[in-house]
LUMBARO-100897 format. One record per residue: y, x, z of N, C-alpha, C in turn; residue number from 1. Coordinates in Angstrom, 1 decimal, padded with zeros to 4 digits. Each point is the difference from the previous one (the first is absolute). Layout:
n.c2; n.c1; n.c3; ca.c2; ca.c1; ca.c3; c.c2; c.c1; c.c3; i
Y; X; Z; Y; X; Z; Y; X; Z; NUM
...
// end
This chain:
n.c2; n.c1; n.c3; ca.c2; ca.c1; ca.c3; c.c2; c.c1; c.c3; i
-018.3; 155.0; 149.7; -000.5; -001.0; -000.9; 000.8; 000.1; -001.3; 1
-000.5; -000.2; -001.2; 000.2; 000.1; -001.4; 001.3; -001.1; -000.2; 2
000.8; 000.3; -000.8; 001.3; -000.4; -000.3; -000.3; 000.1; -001.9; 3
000.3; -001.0; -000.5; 000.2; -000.3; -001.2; 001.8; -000.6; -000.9; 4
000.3; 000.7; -001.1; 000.6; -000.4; -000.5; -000.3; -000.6; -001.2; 5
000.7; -001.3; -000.2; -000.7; -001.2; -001.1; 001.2; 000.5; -001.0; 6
-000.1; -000.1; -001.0; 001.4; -000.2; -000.9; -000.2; -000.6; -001.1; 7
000.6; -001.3; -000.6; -000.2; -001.2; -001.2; 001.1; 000.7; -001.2; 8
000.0; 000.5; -000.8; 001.3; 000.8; -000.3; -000.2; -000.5; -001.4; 9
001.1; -000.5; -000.8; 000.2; -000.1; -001.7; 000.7; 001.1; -000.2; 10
000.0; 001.3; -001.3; 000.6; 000.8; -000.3; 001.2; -000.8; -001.0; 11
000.9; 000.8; 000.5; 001.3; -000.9; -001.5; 000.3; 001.0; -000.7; 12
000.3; 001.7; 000.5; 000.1; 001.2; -000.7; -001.1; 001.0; 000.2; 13
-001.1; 000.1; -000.8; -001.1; 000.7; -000.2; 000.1; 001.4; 000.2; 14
001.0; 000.7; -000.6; 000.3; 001.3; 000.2; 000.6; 000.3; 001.5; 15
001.1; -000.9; 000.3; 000.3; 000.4; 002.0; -001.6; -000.2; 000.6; 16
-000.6; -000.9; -000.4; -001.3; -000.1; 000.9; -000.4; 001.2; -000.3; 17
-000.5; 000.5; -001.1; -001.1; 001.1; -000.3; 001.0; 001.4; 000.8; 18
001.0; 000.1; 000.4; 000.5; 001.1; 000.7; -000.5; -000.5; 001.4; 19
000.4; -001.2; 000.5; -000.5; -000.3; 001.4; -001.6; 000.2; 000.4; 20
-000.9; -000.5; -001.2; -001.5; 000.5; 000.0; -000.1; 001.1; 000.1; 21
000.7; 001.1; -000.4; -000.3; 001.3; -000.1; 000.5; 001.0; 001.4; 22
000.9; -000.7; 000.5; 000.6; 000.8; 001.5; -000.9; -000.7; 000.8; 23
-000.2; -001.3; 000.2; -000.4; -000.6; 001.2; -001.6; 000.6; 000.9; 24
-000.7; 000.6; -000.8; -001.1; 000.0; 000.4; -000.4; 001.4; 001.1; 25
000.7; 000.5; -000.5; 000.4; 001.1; 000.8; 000.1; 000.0; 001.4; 26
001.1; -001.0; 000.1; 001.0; -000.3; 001.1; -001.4; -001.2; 001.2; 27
-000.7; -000.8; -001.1; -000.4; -001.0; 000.9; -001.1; 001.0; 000.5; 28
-000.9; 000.8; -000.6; -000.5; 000.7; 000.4; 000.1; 001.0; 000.9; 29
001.1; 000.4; 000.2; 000.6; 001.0; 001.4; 000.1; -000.7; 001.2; 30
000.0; -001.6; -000.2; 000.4; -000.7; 001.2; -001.8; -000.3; 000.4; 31
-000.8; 000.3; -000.9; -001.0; -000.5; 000.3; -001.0; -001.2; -000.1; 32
000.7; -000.4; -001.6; -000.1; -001.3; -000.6; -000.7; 000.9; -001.1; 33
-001.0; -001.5; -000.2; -001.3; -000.1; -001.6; 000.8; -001.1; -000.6; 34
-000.1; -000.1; -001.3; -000.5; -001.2; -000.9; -000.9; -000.2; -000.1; 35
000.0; -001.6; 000.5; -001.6; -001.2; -000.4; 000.5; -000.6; -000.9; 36
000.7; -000.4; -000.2; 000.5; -000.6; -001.4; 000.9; 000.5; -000.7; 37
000.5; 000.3; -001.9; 000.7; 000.5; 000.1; 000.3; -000.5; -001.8; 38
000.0; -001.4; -000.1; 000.8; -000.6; -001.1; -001.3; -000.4; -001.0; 39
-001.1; 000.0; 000.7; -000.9; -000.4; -001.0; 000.1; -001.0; -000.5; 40
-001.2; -000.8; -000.5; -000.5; -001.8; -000.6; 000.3; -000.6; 000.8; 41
000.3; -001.2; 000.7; 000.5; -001.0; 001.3; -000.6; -001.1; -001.2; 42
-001.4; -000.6; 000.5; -000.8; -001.1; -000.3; -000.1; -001.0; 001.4; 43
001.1; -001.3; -000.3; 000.0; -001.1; 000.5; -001.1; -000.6; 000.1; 44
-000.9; -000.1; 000.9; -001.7; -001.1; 000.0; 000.4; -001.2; 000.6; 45
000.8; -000.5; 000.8; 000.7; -001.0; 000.7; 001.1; -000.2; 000.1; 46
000.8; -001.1; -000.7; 001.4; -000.2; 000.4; 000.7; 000.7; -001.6; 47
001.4; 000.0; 000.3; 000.0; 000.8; -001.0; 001.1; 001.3; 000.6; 48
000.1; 001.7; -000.5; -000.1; 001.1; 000.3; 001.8; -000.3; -000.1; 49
000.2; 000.9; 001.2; 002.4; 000.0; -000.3; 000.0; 001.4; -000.4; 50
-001.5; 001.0; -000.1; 000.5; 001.4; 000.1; -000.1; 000.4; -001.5; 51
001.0; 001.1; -000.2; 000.2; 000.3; -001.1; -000.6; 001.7; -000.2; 52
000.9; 001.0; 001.3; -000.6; 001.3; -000.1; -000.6; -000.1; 001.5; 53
-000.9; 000.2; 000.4; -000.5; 000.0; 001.1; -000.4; 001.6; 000.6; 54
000.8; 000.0; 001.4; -000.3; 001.8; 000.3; -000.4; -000.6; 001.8; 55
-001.0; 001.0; 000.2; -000.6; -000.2; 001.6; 000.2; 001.3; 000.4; 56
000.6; 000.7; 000.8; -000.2; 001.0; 000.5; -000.4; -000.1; 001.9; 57
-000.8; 000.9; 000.0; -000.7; 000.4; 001.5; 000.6; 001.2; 000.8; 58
000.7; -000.3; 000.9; 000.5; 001.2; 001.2; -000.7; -000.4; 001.1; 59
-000.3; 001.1; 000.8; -000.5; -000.1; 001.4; 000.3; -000.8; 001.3; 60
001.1; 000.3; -000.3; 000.5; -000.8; 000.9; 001.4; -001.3; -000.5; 61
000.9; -000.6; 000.7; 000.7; -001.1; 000.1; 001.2; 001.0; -000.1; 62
000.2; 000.9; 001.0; 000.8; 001.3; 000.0; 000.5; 001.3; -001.5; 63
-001.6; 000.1; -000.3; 000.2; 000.8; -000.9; 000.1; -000.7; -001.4; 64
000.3; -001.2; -000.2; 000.1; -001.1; -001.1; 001.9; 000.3; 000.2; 65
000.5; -000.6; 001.3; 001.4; 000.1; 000.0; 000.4; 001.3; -000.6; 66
-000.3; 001.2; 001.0; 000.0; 001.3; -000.3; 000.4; 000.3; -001.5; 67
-000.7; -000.5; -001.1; -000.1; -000.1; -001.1; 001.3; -000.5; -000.6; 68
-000.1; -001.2; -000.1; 000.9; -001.3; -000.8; 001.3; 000.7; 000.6; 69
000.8; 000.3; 001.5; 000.7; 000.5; 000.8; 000.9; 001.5; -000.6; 70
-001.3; 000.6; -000.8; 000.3; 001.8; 000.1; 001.4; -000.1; -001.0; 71
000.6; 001.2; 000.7; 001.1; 000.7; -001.4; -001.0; 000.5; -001.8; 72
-001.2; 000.0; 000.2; -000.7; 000.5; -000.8; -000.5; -000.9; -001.5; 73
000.0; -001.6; 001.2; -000.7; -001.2; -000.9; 001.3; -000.3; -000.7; 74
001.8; 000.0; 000.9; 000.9; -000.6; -000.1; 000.5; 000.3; -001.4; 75
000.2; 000.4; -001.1; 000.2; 000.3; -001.1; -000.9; -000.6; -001.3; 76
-001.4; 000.0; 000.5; -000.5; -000.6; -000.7; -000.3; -001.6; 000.3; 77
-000.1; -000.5; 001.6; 000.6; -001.4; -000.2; 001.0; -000.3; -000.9; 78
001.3; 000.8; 000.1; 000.7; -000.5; -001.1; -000.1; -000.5; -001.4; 79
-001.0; 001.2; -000.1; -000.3; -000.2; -001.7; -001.0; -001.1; -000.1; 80
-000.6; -000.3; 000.8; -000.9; -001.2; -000.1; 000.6; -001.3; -000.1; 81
001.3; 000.1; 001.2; 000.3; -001.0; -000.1; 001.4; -000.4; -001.4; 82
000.2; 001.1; -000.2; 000.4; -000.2; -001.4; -000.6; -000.5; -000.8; 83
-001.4; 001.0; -000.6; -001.1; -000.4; -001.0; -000.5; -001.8; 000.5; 84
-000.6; -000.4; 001.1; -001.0; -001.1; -000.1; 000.7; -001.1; 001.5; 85
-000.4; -000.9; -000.6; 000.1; -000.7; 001.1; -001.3; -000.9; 000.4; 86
000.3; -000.2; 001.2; -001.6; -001.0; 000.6; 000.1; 000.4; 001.6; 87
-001.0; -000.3; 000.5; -000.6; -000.3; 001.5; -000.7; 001.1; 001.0; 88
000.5; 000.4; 001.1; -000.5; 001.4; 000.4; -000.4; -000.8; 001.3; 89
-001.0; 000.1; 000.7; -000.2; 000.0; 001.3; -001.2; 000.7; 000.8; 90
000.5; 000.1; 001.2; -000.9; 001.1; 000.7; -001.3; -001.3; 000.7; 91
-001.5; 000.7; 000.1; -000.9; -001.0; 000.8; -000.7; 000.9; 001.0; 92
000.2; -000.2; 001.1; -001.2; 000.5; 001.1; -001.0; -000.1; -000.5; 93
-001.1; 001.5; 000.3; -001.6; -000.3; -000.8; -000.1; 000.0; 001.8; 94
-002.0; -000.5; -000.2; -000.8; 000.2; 000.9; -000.3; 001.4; 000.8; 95
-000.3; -000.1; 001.3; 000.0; 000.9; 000.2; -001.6; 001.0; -000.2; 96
000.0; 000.9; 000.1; -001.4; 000.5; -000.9; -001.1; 000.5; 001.1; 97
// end
């Protein structure tokens, strides 16, 4: 079953982010993760919106999401993210298909 990572993230250092944008994709991709979302428009229709950069990524599994976030691969560039931005990361069980 499909495993998603949500992430709410405000940039504070634009340039550490733009290094983290440019290694990351690589890496989520070896684990076998897509981007469905990846910092577009975020249009509030109800309520009002908390998100600022909004990122959705898709792994296959629950496993290969950890696999991911977990690796010596991602670990360098978490850092730099979490240098560059701060905000909200959580993992969601998808449906099964």
């Amino acid at each position: 079953m499909p495993a998603y990572l949500i992430a709410n993230l405000e940039v504070a250092d634009k340039d550490g982010f733009e290094r983290y944008r440019a290694g990351v994709p690589a890496v989520i991709a070896a684990h076998g993760g897509r981007y469905l979302v990846r910092g577009g428009a975020v249009r509030a229709v109800e309520g009002e919106s908390p998100f600022r950069r909004l990122v959705i990524l898709e792994f296959p599994t629950m496993a290969a999401l950890h696999g991911f976030y977990e690796s010596p691969e991602y670990r360098p560039l978490l850092e730099l993210r979490l240098a560059s931005a701060t905000g909200t990361l959580v993992f969601a069980e998808g449906l099964p298909g």
